[in-house]
C-alpha positions in Angstrom: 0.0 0.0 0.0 2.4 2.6 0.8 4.0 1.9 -3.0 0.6 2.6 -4.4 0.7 5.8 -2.7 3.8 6.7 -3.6 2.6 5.8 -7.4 -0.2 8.2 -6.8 1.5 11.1 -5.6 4.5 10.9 -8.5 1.7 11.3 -11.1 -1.9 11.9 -10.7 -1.5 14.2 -7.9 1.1 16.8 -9.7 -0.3 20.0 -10.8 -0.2 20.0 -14.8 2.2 22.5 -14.9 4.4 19.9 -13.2 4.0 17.9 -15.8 5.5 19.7 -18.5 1.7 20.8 -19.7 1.5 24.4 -18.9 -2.5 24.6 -19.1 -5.0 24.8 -16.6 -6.5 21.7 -15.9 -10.0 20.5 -17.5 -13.2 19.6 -15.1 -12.4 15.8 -16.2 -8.8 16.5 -15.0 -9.6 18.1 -11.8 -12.2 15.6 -11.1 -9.7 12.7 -11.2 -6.9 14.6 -9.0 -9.9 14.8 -6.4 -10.7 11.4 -6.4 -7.1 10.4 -6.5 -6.9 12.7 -3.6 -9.9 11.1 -1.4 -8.1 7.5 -2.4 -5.0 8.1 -0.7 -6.9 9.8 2.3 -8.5 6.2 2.4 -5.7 4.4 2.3 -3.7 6.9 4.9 -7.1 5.5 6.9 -6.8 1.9 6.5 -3.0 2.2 7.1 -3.5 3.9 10.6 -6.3 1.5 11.4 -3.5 -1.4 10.7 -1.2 0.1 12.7 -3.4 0.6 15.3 -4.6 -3.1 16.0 -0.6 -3.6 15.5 0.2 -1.8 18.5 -3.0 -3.4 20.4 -1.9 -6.6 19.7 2.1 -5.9 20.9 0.4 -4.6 24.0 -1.4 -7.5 24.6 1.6 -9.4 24.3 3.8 -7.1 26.5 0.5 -8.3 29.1 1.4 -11.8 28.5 4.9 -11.5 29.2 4.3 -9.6 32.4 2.2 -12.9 33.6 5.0 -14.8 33.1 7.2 -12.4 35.2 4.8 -12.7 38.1 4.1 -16.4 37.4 8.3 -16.9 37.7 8.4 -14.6 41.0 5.4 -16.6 42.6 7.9 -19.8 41.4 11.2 -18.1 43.0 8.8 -16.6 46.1 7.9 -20.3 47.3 11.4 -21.8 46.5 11.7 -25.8 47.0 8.3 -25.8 48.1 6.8 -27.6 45.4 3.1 -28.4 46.2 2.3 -24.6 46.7 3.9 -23.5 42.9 1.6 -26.7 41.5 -1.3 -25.2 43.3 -0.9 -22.0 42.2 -0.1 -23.1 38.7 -3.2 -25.4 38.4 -5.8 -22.2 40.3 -4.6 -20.0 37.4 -4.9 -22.9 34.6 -8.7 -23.1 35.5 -9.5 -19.0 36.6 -7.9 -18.2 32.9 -10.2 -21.0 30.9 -13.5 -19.7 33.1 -13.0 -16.5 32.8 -12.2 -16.6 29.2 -14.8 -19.0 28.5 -17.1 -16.5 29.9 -16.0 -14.0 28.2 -14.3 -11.5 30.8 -13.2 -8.3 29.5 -9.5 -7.5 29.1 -8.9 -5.9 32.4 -11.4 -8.2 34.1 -9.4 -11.5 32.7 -6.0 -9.8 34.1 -7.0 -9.0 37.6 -8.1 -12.5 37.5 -5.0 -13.9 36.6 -3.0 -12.0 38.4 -5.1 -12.6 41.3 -4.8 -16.3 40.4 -1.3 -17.0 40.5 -0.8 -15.2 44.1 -3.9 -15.8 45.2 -1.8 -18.0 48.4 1.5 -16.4 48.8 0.4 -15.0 52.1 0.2 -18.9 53.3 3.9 -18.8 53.6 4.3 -15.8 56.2 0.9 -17.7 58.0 3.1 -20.6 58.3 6.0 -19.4 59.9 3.7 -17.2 62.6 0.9 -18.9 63.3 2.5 -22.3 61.8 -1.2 -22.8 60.7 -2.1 -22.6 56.8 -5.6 -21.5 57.5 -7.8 -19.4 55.4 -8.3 -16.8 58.0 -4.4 -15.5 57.7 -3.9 -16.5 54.5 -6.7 -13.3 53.5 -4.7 -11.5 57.1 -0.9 -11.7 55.7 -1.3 -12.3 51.6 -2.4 -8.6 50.5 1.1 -7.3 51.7 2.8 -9.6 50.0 1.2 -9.7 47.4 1.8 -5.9 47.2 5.6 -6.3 47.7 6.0 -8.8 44.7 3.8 -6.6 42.5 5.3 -3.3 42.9 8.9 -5.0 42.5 7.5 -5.8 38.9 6.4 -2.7 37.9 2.7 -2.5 38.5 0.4 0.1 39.3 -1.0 1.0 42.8 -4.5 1.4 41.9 -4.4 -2.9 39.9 -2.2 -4.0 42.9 -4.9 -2.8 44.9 -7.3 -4.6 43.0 -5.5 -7.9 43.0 -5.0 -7.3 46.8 -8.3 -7.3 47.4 -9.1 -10.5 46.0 -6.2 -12.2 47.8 -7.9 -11.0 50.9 -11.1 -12.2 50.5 -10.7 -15.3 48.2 -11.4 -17.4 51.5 -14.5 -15.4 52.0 -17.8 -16.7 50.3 -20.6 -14.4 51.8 -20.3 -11.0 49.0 -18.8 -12.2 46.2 -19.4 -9.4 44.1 -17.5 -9.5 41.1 -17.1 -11.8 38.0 -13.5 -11.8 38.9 -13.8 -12.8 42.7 -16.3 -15.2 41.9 -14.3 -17.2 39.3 -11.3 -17.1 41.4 -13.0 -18.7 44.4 -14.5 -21.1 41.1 -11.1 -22.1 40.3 -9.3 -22.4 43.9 -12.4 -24.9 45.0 -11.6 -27.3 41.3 -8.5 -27.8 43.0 -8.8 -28.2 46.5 -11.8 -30.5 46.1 -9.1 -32.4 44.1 -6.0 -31.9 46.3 -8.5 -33.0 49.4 -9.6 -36.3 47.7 -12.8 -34.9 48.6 -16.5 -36.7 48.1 -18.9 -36.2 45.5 -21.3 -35.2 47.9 -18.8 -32.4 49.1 -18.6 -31.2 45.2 -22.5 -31.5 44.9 -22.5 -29.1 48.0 -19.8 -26.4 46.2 -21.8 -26.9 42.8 -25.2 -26.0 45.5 -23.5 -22.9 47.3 -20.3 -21.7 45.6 -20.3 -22.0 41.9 -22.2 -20.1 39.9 -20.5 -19.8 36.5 -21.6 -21.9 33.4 -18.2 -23.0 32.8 -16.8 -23.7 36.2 -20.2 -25.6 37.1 -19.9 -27.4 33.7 -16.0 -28.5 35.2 -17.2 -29.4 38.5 -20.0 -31.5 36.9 -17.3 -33.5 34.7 -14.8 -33.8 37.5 -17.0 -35.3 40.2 -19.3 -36.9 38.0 -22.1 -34.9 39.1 -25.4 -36.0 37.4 
């Protein structure tokens, strides 16, 4: 395209008296330097538009490789500890297939990951001072470290607030207000019902009181064999 402009601007868009004819131009003439005119204006408009989605799309990229940043500290945070990193790894497989099966938008589906992968790093800190793992401090100790780790990466206040939030509450079933909270709490209860070799009657109790999404209902249905 930008040949085909070029093209157009070395010829039809030259005054005559460019082109060696030294006349004023007909109405025919003057008609075709106008609509060669409005054609490059076009294609000035399509090439922006390209350009546009270009930068969209290395932006959405630049998004993915942050997740990978915070996914490798969350890896280097919890060390040799192995069964946290696969826990955290498998909570953010299933948030990011809910919430894009259910169509989050953009800044919805990141909080959510984000959220995802540290959803437990306060369960270290609740380990060494209450030597307990419990919800109760996970929700008490996780938002500051969560906001530590974060902020080291290069996030801004107002998202790590966001993300804090959830990581404060995703123990806490009463006011799940958000599609974000809700699929997080979705995604951390596919797991631990797995992790806890629990019953189908304590799935068919989540599916009753906890899960309200299509798709993580649909998942919980298939995993526990819930009729």
């Amino acid at each position: 395209m930008y040949c085909l402009l070029l093209v157009i601007s070395d010829s039809a868009l030259l005054p005559l008296s460019a082109t060696g004819g030294g006349r004023k131009a007909t109405p025919t003439e003057l008609h075709k330097q106008k609509y060669y005119i409005m054609l490059g204006h076009n294609m000035f408009l399509i090439l922006k538009t390209v350009y546009t989605n270009r930068v969209r799309r290395l932006a959405v990229r630049s998004d993915n490789m942050k997740t990978d940043r915070v996914i490798t500290a969350m890896i280097e945070y919890f060390g040799s500890d192995k069964k946290r990193i696969h826990h955290f790894l498998k909570v953010y497989s299933f948030a990011k297939t809910i919430g894009e099966s259910e169509n989050l938008l953009p800044d919805d589906q990141e909080l959510l990951e984000i959220s995802a992968i540290v959803h437990d790093i306060g369960i270290k800190v609740s380990e060494e001072k209450y030597n307990s793992s419990a919800g109760k401090y996970q929700e008490l100790e996780g938002p500051r470290e969560a906001e530590k780790l974060l902020a080291a990466l290069g996030y801004e206040k107002t998202f790590i607030d966001k993300v804090c939030y959830l990581v404060g509450h995703h123990h806490t079933y009463g006011n799940i207000d958000t599609l974000p909270y809700r699929i997080l709490v979705e995604a951390d209860f596919l797991v631990n019902l797995y992790e806890d070799d629990s019953s189908r009657s304590a799935a068919e109790q989540a599916y009753d009181k906890i899960f309200r999404t299509n798709t993580g209902k649909n998942l919980l249905k298939i995993m526990f064999l819930i009729p």
